[in-house]
C-alpha positions in Angstrom: 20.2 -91.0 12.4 23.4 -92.3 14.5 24.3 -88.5 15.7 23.6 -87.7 19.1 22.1 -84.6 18.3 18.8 -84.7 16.2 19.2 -82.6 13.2 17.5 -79.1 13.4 14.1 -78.5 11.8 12.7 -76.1 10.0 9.7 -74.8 8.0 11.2 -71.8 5.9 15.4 -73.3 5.3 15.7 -76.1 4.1 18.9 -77.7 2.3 18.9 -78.5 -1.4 21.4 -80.6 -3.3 21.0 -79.9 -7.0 22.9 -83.8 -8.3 24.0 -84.8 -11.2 26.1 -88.6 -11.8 28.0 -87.5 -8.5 29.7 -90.9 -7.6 29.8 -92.7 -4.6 30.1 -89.5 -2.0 26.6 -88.7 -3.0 26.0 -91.3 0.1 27.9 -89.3 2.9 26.8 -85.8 1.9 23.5 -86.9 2.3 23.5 -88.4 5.4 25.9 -86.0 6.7 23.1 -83.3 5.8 20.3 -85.1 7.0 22.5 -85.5 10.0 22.7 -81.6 10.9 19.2 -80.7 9.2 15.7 -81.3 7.8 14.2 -80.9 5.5 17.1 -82.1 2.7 16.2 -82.0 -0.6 17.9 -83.4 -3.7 17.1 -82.4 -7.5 18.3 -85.4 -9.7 19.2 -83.5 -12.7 18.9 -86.3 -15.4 21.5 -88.5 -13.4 22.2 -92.0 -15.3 24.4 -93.4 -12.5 22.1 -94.9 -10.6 22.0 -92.2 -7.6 18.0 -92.0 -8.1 17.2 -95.3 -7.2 19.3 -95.4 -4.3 17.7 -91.5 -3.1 14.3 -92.7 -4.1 15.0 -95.5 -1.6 16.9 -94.1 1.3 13.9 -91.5 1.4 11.2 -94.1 1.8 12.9 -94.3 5.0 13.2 -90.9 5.8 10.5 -88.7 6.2 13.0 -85.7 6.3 14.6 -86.4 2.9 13.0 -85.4 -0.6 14.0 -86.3 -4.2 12.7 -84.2 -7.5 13.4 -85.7 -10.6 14.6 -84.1 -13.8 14.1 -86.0 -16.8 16.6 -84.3 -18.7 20.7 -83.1 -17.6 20.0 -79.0 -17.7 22.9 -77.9 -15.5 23.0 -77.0 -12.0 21.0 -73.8 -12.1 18.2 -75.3 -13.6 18.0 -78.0 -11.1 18.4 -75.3 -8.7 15.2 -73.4 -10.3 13.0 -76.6 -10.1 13.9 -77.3 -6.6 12.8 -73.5 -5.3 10.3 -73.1 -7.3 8.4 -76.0 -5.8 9.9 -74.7 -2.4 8.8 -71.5 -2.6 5.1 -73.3 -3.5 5.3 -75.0 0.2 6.1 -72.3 2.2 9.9 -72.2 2.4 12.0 -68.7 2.3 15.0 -70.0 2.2 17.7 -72.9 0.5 20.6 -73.5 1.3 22.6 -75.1 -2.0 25.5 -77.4 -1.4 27.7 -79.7 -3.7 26.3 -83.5 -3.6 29.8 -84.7 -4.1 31.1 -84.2 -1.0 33.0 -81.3 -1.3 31.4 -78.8 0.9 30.8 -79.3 4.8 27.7 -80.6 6.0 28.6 -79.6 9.5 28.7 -76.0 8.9 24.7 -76.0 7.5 23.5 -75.1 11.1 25.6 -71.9 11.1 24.9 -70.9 8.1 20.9 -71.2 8.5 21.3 -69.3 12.0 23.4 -66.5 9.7 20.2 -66.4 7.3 17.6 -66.4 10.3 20.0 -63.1 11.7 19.7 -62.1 8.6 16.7 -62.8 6.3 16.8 -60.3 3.5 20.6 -61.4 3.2 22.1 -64.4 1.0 25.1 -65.8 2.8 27.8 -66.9 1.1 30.9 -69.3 1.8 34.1 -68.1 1.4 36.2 -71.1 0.7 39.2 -72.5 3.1 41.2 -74.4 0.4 43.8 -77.8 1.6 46.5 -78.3 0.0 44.8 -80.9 -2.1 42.9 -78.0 -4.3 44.1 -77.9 -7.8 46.5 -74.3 -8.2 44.7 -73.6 -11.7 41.2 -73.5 -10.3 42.6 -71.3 -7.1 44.1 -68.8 -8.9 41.2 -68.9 -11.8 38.4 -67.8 -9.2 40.2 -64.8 -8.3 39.9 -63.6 -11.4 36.3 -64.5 -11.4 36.2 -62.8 -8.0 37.8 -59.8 -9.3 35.3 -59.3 -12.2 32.2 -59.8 -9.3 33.4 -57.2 -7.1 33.8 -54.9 -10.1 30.8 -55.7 -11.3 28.8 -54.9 -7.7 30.9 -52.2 -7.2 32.6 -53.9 -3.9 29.2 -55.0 -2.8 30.8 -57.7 -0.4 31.0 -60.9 -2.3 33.6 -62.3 -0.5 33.8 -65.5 -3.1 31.7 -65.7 -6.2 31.7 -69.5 -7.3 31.7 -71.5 -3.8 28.4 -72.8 -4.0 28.0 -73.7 -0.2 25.6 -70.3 0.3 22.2 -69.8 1.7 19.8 -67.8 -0.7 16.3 -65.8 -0.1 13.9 -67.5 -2.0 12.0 -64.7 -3.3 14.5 -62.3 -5.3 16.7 -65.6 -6.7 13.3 -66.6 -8.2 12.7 -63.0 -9.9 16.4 -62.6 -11.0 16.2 -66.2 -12.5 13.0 -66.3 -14.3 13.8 -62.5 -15.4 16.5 -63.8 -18.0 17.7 -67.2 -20.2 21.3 -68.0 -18.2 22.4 -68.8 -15.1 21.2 -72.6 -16.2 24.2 -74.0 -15.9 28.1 -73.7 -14.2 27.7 -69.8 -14.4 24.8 -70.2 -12.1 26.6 -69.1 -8.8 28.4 -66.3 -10.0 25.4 -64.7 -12.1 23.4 -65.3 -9.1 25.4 -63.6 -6.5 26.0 -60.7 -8.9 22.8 -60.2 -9.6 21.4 -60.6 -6.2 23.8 -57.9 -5.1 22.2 -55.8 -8.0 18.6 -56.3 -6.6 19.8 -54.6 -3.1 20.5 -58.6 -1.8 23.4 -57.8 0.9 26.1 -60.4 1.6 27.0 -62.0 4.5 30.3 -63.5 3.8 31.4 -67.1 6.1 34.5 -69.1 6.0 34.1 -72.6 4.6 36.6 -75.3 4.1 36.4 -76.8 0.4 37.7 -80.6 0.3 39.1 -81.8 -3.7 39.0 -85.4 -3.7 41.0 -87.4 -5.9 39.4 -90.1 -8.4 40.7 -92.9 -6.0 38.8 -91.3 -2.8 35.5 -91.3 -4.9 36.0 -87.8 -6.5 34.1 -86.5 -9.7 34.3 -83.7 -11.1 32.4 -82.2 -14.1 34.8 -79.2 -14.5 35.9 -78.8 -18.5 38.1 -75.8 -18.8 37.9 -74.8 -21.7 34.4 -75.1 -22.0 33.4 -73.9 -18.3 35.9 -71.0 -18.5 34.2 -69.7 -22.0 31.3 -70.2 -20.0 32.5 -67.6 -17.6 33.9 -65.5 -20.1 30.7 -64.7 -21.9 28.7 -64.5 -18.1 31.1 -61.9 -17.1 30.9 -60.0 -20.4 27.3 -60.0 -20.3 27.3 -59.2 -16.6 30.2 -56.6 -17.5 27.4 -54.8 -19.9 24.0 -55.0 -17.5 27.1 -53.1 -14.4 27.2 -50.2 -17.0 24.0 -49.7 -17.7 23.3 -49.7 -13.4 26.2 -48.0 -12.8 24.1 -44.8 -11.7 21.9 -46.5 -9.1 24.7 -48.6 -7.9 27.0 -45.4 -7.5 23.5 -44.2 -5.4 23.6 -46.8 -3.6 26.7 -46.4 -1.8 26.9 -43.0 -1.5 23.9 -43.4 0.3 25.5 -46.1 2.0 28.5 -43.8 3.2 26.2 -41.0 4.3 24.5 -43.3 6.8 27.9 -43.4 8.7 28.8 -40.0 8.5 
C-alpha cells in the first residue's frame, strides 16, 4: 500500500466488487479499495477480459484481497449472491457493494462502514452526486425508477434506488434473495432495496459522487436500454403487485411509526 494511512480492518464489513469484463479501471478501484479497507473481495462473474488473471495475481500479493470465480456471466446479483453467501459462511455481517469500473468512490467506503457500524440493522445507501459528464437520459430515467421505489415502500426513505455504492446487512439480503428467482441481474439493486425496506430494513441515505467515464478514459459500460429498461419495467410491475398485496402491514407500519412521535 503507498497511502499513509493503513486501510481499516474488519471481521464483519468487508467490501465486495461483483466484476464482469470491466476494462482497465478495474486496476484503480481495486487498489483504491484496498487502499481505504480490508478485507476486498471481487466475484469474477464469467469475465473473458483477462481481469482474473491479473486479480488472481495481484492477491498472491495481498493477503487482504480475495477473488471468487464464476464460471458462467449470470449478472450482477448473482455474483453478488455467491460472494455473501460464502461471506456470511466466514463470519461477516455486512458487504459493502461497489462498481469495479471505477465509477463509485473508494474514499468514501470508510464512512459508509462507520454509518453501518451506527447502524447495524440498517442498509445504507448512496445517493448519487452526478458531474456534468453523466449522460441526461440515464439522470432523468432513475427518477422515474426512484419514483416507482418510494411508491412501492410507501416513502420508506430510499433516497436513490439504482446507485449501487450501498452497504447491506448480510442476513435479510440472503432471505429476500434466495426467497424468489430475480434480482440476478441489472434489476438487482432496485429489487433489493425495495424489498429490504419491505422486510422492516430502514435506510440510511449518504451523498455519493458518481464519475461517467468516456470510452477514451477507460470507460465501459454494459447499459443496453432497451433491454435494461424492459428489465426494469417488468421488476417494477412485479414489485408494483407484491406493494398491494403488503399494502396493510406497510400502512401499519407507519402509522405505528407516526404514533411513536406523537
Amino acid at each position: 500500500m503507498t497511502n499513509a494511512a493503513a486501510p481499516v480492518h474488519s471481521p464483519t464489513h468487508l467490501v465486495l466488487i461483483p466484476s464482469y469484463n470491466p476494462g482497465a479501471k478495474l486496476h484503480d478501484t481495486v487498489r483504491q479499495a484496498r487502499a481505504h479497507w480490508s478485507p476486498v473481495w471481487v466475484v469474477v462473474d464469467g469475465s473473458t477480459d483477462g481481469s482474473a488473471e491479473w486479480l488472481r495475481a495481484q492477491a498472491v500479493r495481498d493477503p487482504g484481497l480475495r477473488v471468487l470465480e464464476l464460471a458462467r456471466n449470470g449478472g450482477k446479483g448473482a455474483a453478488v449472491l455467491h460472494g455473501i453467501e460464502q461471506a456470511a459462511r466466514e463470519g461477516f455481517t455486512h458487504v459493502l457493494t461497489m462498481d469495479s469500473d471505477g465509477q463509485h468512490p473508494a474514499g468514501l467506503v470508510p464512512r459508509f462502514m462507520a454509518a453501518s457500524q451506527a447502524a447495524p440493522r440498517a442498509m445504507v445507501l448512496g445517493v448519487p452526486q452526478f458531474g456534468a459528464e453523466a449522460p441526461r437520459i440515464r439522470v432523468l430515467g432513475r427518477k422515474v425508477s426512484n419514483g416507482w421505489a418510494s411508491l412501492e415502500t410507501l416513502g420508506a426513505g430510499i433516497g436513490d434506488s439504482l446507485y449501487g455504492f450501498r452497504v447491506y446487512p448480510i442476513a435479510p439480503l440472503m432471505r429476500v434473495m434466495r426467497g424468489q428467482r430475480f434480482m440476478r441481474r441489472f434489476d438487482f439493486d432496485p429489487e433489493a432495496a425495495v424489498r429490504l425496506a419491505w422486510a422492516g430494513v430502514p435506510a440510511v441515505n449518504l451523498p455519493a459522487p458518481v464519475r461517467y467515464f468516456s470510452a477514451e478514459e477507460g470507460g465501459v459500460s454494459h447499459f443496453k436500454y432497451l433491454r435494461d429498461n424492459a428489465l426494469l419495467t417488468w421488476m417494477h410491475t412485479r414489485l408494483f403487485l407484491g406493494f398491494l398485496l403488503r399494502l396493510p402491514l406497510l400502512l401499519w407500519r407507519r402509522i405505528a411509526a407516526r404514533r411513536q412521535y406523537e
